[in-house]
N, C-alpha and C positions, 0 to 999 in steps of 0.2 A: 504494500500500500504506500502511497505516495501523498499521503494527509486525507483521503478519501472518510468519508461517514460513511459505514452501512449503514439501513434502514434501522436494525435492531439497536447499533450504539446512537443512532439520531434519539429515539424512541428513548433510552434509560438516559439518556443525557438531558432531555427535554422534561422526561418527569422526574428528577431529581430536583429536592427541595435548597438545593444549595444555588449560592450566587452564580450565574455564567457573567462572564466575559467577554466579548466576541471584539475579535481584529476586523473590520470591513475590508479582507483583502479585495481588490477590483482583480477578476478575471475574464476571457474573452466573453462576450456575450451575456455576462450579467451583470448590470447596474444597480448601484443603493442608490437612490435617490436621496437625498439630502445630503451626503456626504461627501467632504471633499476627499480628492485621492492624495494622499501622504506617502511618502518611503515609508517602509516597513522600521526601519529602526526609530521614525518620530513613533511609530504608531505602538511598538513594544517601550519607548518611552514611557507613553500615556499610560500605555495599560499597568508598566510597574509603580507607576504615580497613585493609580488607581489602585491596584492591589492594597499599594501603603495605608493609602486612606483607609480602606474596610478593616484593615491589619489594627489600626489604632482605634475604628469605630469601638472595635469587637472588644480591643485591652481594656477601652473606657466603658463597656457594658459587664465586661466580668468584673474591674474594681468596685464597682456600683456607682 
């Protein structure tokens, strides 16, 4: 496999109660609309920015 989803891991990833994530990589023939197209390194930037934040949400929900 070459990053493909089966149907079954689409399925247990989609009903999983945990946070996703998702990279907008643009590939041939399919368009996000709203979104700009970014290099892949701004865009795992973001996302470890992002992880941070939930990373800190989550410390300041367990200290109370």
């Amino acid at each position: 496999m070459q990053g493909e989803l089966s149907p079954n891991m689409a399925i247990a990833i989609a009903s999983s109660k945990a946070k996703k994530l998702l990279l907008p990589i643009h590939r041939s023939n399919i368009e996000i609309i709203g979104i700009a197209a970014e290099p892949l390194p701004h865009l795992v930037e973001k996302l470890l920015a992002q992880i941070r934040k939930c990373m800190e949400m989550e410390d300041e929900n367990v200290r109370g």
